[in-house]
MIMI-162351 format. One line per field, with one value per residue (C-alpha): residue number from 1; x, y, z. Coordinates in nm, 4 decimals. Each point is the difference from the previous one (the first is absolute). Example, Ala and Ser with C-alpha at 12.3 -4.5 7.8 and 13.67 -1.06 7.14 Angstrom:
<atoms>
n 1|2 .
xx 1.2300|0.1370 .
yy -0.4500|0.3440 .
zz 0.7800|-0.0660 .
</atoms>
This chain:
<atoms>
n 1|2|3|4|5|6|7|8|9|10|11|12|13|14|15|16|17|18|19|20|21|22|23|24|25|26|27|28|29|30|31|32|33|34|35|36|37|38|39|40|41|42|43|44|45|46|47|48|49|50|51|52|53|54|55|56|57|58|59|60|61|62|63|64|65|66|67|68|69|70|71|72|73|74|75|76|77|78|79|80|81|82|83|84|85|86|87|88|89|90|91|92|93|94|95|96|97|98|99|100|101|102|103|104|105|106|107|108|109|110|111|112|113|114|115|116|117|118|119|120|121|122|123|124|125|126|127|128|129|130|131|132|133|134|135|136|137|138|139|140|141|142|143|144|145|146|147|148|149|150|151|152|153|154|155|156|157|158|159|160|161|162|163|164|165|166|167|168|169|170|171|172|173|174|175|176|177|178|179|180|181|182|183|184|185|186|187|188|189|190|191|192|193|194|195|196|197|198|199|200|201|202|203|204|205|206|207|208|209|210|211|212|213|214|215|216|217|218|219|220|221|222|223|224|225|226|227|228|229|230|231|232|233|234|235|236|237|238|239|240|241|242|243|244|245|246|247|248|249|250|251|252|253|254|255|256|257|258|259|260|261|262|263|264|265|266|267|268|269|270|271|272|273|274|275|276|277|278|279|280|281|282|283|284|285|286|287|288|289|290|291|292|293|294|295|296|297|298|299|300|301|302|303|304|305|306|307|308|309|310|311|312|313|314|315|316|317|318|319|320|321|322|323|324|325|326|327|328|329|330|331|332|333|334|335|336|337|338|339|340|341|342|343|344|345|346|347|348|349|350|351|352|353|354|355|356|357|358|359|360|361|362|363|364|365|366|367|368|369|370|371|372|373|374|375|376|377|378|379|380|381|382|383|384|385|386|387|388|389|390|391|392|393|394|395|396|397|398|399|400|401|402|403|404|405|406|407|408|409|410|411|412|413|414|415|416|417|418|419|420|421|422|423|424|425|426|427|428|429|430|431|432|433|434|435|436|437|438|439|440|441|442|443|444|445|446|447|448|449|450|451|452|453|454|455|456|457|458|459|460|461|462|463|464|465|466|467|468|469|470 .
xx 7.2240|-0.0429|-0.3840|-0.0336|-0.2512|-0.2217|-0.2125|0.3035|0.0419|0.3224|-0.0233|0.2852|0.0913|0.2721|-0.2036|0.0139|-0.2969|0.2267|0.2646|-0.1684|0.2629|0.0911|-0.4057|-0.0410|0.2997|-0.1266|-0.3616|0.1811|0.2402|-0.3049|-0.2193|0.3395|0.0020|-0.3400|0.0942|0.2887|-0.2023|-0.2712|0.2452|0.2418|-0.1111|-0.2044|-0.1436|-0.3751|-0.0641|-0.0645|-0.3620|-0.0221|-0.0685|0.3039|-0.0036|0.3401|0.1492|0.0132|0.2136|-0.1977|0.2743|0.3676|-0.0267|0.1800|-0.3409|-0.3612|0.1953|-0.2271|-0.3554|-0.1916|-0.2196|-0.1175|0.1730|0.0650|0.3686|-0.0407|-0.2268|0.2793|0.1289|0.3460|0.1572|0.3040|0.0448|0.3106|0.0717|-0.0494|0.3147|0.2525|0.0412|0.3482|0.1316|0.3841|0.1910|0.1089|0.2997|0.2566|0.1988|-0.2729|-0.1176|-0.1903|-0.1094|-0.3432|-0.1676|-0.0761|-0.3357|0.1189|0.2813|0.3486|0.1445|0.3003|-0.2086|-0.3141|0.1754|0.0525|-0.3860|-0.1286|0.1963|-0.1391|-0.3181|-0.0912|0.1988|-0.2519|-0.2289|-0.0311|-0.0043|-0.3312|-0.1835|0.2410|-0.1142|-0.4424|0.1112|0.2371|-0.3440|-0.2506|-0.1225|-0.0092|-0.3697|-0.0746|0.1588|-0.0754|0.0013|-0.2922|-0.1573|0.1887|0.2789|-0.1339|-0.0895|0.3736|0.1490|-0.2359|0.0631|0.4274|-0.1126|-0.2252|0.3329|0.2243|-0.1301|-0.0620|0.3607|0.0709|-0.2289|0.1835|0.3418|-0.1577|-0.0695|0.3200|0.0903|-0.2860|0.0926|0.3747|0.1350|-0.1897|-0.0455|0.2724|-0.2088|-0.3288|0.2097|0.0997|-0.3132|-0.1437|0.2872|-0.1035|-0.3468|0.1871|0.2620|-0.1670|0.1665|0.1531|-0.0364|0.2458|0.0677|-0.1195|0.0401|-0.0300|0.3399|0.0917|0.0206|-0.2120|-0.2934|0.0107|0.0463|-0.3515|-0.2858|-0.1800|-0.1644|-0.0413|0.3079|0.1541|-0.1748|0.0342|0.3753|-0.0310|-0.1669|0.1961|0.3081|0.0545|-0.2674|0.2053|0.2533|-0.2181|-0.0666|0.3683|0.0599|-0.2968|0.1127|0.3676|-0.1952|-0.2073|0.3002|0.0746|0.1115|-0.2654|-0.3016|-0.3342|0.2319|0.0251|-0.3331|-0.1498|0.2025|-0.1225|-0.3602|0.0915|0.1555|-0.3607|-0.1367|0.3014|-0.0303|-0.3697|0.2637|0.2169|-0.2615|-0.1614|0.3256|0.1306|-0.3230|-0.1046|0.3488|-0.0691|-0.3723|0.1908|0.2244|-0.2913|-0.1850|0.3146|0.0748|-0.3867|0.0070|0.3398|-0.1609|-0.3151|0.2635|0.1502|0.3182|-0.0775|0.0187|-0.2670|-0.0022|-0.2352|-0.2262|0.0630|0.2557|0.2741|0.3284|0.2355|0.2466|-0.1308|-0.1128|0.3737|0.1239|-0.2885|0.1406|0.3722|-0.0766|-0.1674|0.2256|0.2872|-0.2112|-0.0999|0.3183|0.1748|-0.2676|0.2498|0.2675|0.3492|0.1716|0.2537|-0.1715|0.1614|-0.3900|-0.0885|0.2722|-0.1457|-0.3541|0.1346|0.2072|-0.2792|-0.2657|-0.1906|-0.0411|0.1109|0.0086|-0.3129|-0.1047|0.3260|-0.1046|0.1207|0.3987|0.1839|0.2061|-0.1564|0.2538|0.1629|0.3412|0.3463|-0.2042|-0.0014|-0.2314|0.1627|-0.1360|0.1143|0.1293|0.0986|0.3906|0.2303|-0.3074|0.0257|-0.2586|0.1464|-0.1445|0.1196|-0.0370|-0.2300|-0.0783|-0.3274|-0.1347|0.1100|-0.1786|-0.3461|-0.2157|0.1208|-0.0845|-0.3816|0.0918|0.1031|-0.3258|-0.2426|0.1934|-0.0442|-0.3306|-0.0648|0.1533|-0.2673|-0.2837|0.1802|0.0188|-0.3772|-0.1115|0.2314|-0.1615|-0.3227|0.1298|0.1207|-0.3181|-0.1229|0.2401|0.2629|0.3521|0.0002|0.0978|0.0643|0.3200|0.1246|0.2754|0.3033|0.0236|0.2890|-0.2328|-0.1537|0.1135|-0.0414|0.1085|0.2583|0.3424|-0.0866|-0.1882|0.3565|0.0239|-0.2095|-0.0903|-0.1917|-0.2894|0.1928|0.2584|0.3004|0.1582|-0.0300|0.0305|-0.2720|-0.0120|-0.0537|-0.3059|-0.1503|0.0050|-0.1869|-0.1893|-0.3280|0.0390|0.0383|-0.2562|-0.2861|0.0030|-0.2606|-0.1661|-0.0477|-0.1496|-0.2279|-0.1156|-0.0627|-0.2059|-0.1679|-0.1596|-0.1345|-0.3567|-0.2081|-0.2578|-0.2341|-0.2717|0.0034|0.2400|0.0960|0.3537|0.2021|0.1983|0.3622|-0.0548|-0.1272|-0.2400|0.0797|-0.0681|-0.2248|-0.1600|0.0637|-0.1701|-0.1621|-0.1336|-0.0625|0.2148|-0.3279|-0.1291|-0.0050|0.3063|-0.0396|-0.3154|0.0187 .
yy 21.1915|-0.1745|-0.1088|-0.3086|-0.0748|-0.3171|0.0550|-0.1881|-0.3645|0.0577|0.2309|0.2889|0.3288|-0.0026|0.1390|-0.3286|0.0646|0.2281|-0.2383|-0.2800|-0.1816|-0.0777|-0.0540|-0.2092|-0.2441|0.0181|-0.0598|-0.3218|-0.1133|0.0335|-0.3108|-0.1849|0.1368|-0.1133|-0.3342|-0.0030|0.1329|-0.2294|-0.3176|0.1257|0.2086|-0.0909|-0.3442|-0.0389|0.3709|0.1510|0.0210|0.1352|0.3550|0.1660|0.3163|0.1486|0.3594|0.1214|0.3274|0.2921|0.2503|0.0118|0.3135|-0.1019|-0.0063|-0.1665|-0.1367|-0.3330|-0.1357|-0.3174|-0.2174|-0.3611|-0.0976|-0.3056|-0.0752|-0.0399|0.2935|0.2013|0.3059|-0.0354|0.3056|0.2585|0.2666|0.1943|0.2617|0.3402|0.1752|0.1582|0.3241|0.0804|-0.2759|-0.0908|-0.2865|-0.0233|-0.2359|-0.1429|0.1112|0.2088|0.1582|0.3372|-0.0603|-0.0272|-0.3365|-0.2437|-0.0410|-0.2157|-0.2660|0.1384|-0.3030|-0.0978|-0.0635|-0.2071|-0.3841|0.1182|0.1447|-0.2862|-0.2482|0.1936|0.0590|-0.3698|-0.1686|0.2351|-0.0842|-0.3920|0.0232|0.1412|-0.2946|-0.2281|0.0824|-0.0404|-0.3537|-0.0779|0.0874|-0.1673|-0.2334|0.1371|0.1208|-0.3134|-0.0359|0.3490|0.0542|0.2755|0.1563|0.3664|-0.1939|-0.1244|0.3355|0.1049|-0.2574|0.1058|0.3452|-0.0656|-0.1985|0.2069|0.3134|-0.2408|-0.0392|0.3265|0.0743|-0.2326|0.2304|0.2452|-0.1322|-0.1431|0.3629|0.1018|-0.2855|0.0544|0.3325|0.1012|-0.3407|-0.0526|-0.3881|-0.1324|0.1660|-0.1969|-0.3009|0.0318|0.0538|-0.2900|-0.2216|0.1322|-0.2306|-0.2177|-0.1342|-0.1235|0.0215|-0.3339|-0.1865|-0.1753|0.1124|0.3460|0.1107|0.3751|0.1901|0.0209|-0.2754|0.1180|0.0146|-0.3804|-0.0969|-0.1466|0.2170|-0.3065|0.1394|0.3364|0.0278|-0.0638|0.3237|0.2411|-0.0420|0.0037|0.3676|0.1536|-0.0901|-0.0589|0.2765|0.2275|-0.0663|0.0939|0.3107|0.0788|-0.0974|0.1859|0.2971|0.0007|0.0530|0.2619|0.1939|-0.1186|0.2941|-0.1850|0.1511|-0.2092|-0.2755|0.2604|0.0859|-0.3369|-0.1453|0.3123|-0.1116|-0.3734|0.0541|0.1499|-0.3190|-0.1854|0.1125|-0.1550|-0.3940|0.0957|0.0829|-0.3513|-0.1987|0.2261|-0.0490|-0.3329|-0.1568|0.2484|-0.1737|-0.3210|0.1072|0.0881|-0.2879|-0.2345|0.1083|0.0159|-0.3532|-0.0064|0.1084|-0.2768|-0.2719|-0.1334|-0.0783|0.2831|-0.2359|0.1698|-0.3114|-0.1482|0.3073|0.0357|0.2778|0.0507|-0.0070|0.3105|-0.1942|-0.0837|0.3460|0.1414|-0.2723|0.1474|0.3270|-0.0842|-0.2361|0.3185|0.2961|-0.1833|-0.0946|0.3969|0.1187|-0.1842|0.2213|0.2837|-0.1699|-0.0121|0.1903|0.1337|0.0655|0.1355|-0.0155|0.2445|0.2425|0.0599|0.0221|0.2687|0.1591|0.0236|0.1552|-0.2674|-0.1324|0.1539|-0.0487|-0.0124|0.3688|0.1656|0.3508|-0.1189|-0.0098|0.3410|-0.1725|-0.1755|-0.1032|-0.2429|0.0726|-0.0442|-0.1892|-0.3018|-0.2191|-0.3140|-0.3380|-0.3048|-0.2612|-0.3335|-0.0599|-0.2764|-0.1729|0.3982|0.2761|0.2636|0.3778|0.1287|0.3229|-0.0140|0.3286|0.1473|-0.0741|-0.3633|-0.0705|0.1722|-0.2858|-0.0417|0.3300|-0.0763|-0.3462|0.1903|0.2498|-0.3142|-0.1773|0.2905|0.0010|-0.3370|0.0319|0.2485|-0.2254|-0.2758|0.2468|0.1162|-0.4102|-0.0282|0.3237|-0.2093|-0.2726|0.1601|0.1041|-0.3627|-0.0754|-0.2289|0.0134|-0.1365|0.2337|-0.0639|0.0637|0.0721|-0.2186|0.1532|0.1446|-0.3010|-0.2788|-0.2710|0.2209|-0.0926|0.3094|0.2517|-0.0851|-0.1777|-0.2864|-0.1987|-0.0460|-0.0876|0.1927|-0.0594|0.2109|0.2957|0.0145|-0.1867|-0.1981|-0.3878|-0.3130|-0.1044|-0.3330|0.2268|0.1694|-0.2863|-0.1663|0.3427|0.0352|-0.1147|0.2115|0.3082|-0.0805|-0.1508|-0.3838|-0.1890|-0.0984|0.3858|0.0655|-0.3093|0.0843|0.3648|-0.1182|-0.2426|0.2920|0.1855|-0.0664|0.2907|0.2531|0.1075|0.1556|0.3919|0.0509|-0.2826|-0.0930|-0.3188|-0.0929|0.0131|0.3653|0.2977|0.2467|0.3338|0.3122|0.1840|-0.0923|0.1555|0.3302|0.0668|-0.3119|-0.2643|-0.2812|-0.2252|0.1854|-0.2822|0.1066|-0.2874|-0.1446|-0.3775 .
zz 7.5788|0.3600|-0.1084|-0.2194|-0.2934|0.0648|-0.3238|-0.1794|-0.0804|0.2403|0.2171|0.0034|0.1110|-0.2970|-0.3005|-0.1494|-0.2820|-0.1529|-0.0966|-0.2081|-0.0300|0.3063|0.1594|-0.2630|0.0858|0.3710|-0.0940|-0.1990|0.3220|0.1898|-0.0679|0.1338|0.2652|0.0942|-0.1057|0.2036|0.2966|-0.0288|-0.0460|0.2562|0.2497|0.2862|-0.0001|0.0670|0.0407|-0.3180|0.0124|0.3800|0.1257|0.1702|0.1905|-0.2100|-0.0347|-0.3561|-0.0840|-0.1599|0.0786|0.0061|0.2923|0.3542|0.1911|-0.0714|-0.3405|-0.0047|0.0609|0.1388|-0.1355|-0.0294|-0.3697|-0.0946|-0.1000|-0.3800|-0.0120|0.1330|-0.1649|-0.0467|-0.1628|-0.0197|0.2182|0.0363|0.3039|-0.1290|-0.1910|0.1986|-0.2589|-0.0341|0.1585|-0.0362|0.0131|0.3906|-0.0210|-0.2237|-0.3107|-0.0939|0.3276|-0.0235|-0.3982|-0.0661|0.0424|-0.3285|-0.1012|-0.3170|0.0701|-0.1065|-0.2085|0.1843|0.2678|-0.1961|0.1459|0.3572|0.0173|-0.1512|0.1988|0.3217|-0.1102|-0.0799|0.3403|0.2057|-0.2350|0.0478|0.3386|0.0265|-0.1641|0.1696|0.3120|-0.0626|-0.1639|0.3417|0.2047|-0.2185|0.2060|0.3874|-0.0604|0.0413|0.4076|0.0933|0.3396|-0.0263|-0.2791|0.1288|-0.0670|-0.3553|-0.0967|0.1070|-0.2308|-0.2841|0.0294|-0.0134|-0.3487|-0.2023|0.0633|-0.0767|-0.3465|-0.0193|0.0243|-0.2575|-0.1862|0.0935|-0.0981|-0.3403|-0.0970|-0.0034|-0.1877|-0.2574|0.0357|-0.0685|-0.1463|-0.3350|-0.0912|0.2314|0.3130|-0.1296|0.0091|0.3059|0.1574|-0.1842|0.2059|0.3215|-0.0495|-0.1490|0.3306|0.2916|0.3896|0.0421|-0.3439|-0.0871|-0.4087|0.0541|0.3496|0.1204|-0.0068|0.3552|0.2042|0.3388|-0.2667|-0.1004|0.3477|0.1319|0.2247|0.1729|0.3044|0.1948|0.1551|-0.2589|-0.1782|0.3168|-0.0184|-0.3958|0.0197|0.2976|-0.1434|-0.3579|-0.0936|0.2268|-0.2395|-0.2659|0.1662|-0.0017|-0.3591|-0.0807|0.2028|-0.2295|-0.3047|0.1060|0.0072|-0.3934|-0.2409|-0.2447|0.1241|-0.0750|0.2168|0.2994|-0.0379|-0.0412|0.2922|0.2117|0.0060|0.0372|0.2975|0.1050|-0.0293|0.1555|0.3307|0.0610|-0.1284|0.3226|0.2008|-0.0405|0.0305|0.3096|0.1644|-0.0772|0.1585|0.2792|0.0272|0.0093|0.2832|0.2058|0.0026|0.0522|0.3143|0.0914|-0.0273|0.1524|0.3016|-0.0149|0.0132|0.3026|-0.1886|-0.2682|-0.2802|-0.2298|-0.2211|0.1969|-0.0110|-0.4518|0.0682|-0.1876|0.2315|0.0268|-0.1298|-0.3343|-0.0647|0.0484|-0.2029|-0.2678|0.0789|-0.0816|-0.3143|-0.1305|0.0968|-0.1531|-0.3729|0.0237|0.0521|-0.3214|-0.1832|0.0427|-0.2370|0.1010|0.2331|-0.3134|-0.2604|-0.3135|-0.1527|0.3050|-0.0370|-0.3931|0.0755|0.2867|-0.2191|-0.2809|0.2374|-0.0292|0.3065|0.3059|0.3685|0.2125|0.0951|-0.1830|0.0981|0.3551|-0.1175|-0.0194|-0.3025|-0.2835|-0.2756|0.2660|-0.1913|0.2367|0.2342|0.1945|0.2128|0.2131|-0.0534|0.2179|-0.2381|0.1214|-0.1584|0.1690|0.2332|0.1473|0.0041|-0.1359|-0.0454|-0.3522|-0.1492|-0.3144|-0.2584|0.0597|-0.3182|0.0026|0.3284|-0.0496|0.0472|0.3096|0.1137|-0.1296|0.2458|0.2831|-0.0063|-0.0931|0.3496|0.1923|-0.1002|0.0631|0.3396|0.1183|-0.1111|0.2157|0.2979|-0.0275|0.0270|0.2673|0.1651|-0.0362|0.1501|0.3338|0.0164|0.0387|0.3510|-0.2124|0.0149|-0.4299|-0.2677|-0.3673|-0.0758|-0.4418|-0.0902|-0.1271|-0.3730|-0.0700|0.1209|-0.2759|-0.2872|-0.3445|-0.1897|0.0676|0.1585|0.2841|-0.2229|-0.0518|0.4064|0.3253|0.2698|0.3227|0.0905|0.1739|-0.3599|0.1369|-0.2701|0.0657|-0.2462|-0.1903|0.2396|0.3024|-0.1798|-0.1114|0.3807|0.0865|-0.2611|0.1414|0.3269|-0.2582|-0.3426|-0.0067|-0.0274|-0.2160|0.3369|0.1211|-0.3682|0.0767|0.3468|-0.1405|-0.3119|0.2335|0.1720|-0.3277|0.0305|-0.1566|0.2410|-0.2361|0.2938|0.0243|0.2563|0.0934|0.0238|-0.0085|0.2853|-0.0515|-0.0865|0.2118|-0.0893|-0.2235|0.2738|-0.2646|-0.3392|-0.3429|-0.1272|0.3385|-0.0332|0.3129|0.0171|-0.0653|-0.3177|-0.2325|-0.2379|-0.2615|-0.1045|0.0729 .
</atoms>
């Protein structure tokens, strides 16, 4: 099962020749895709060579090749990780029976619901980044950026199979909406609100990938404990290709980091403006803007929504297996609630406050990556470290949206934030200065310089192989 068949129009390791149906309402979708692609996916680009990574197994090691493709030619297709036999459901109501492979009907509006949120956040994301080919600060980085947008569509492939899949006409209409919206627009905008925000430079991006496609990760990790199997095992291999989205974010801001405080240091008065750095300061306030949009991504911090999908076994916590107890029944988690101008800690059922368990492990998550730049950075002879804002500060969603809190999660009125503000999110005037900076580096590795250079290429590749085609 782990190899996948290229001699298709889409490429699949799911035996999809031997359900006509269903090929032939891909091999239909498909042409939209394209369109969709070609209208909204990387601007200027289309026609170039880029050195990308193309699955052609769904095994843990050596699962994907390289090659010089260019982006339309791209082969797109569904692969699922290989069946677990046997399996059982591992949480939930229905813990220990054996796992769905067709959807149970009481449960058809809660899959779908899931299935197409996760689902228009993939294109989301490649129409966010559109544009940034066209200020890349190296062609490495290029082929990065590239590489995080040819898997994001192919997870919306991968989500609009299950849709094609399990949900008869309503599923086909649903994927036809997902190239319908567009991140940002103001009739038809993408679902969740961090996906319509805008992606202007390469900060912006870095911070984009190391934190709200860590929450992806997480979300995807929840489902790939779902008692509906082709979800578990089509979120397994995503999160394959996931980890490469971190990697680029984590160690672009990282990049970043480095060369601010190398100009720091070229400075009499350290003021890297004068060099085209970007100053520490605007890159935490990056850091915090994005942290806080990520974290809303989690929903609210009671959820009656979460306690059914838990109690379904459809979506569970990240890495179950590592709890001793998985029906979360008689159980409680505390969550600090603000009530009379007062944090308060109140006890909340388990069920009722699982996403934010998936918030706490995405945080502590988070926190690590924070700790490994500021590793970097006393490496460097500074005294600066990035620091995340609290899980209450700039919320939107959840119950902290109805009241303000400074950057450490004291409660303070909405005046006080607003005098602050600029010392904690980026002001149109940081967002200027940074775009001012975004001149594209299109010379084999070469770099430009507000950014450092990556320690090794990708592949085995030098940093100077020439990863996109000018």
């Amino acid at each position: 099962m782990a190899g996948i068949d290229y001699s298709q129009l889409i490429p699949n390791n799911v035996d999809l020749s031997s359900d006509r149906r269903l090929q032939r309402a891909l091999e239909k979708w498909q042409p939209a895709y394209l369109d969709w692609w070609k209208d909204m996916g990387p601007e200027g680009w289309q026609a170039k060579d880029v050195y990308l990574r193309t699955a052609v197994s769904t095994e843990p090691g050596g699962w994907a090749m390289f090659d010089m493709v260019r982006m339309p030619d791209y082969r797109w297709g569904i692969f699922l990780a290989d069946k677990v036999e046997d399996r059982k459901i591992g949480f939930g109501d229905h813990m220990g029976e054996p796992v769905w492979q067709t959807i149970p009907g009481e449960y058809r509006n809660i899959l779908s619901r899931i299935i197409v949120t996760q689902a228009d956040t993939e294109p989301a994301s490649v129409e966010q980044q559109r544009y940034l080919g066209a200020t890349a600060p190296s062609l490495y980085d290029m082929r990065n950026l590239f590489q995080v947008n040819v898997e994001e569509g192919r997870h919306l492939w991968a989500m609009v199979y299950l849709l094609h899949g399990y949900f008869g006409r309503d599923g086909r209409e649903e994927a036809e909406e997902l190239l319908a919206r567009r991140s940002g627009d103001e009739d038809k905008p993408r679902i969740l609100d961090a996906f319509n925000q805008l992606c202007p430079d390469w900060l912006t991006f870095f911070c984009f990938t190391t934190f709200t496609d860590r929450d992806g990760k997480y979300q995807l990790a929840a489902l790939a404990e779902s008692g509906f199997d082709p979800l578990s095992r089509t979120c397994r291999f995503m999160l394959t290709e996931e980890a490469h989205h971190l990697f680029v974010g984590q160690m672009g801001v990282e990049r970043v980091l480095r060369r601010t405080i190398e100009l720091m240091k070229q400075d009499p008065n350290e003021d890297v403006t004068n060099l085209g750095g970007i100053p520490f300061d605007i890159i935490q306030k990056y850091v915090n803007y994005w942290f806080s949009y990520s974290i809303d991504l989690f929903g609210s911090e009671v959820s009656s929504n979460a306690a059914d999908f838990f109690a379904a076994g459809i979506k569970g916590r990240y890495r179950e297996d590592k709890y001793e107890e998985h029906t979360a029944l008689g159980q409680i988690k505390q969550v600090t609630k603000l009530v009379d101008d007062r944090l308060t800690v109140e006890e909340i059922p388990l069920r009722n406050a699982m996403n934010e368990v998936l918030r706490d492990d995405y945080v502590a998550d988070c926190v690590k990556v924070v700790e490994k730049w500021n590793r970097a950075l006393s490496k460097l002879d500074t005294d600066l470290r990035i620091k995340l804002p609290s899980n209450r500060f700039h919320r939107r969603q959840g119950i902290y949206a109805t009241h303000s809190y400074d950057i450490d999660g004291n409660p303070i009125s909405a005046e006080a934030f607003e005098a602050h503000r600029d010392e904690w999110l980026p002001t149109a005037a940081d967002r200027e200065y940074v775009a001012s900076l975004m001149k594209p580096v299109y010379e084999p590795g070469k770099m430009a310089n507000w950014i450092a250079a990556p320690k090794k290429g990708i592949n085995g590749q030098e940093t100077q192989f020439e990863y996109v085609r000018v």
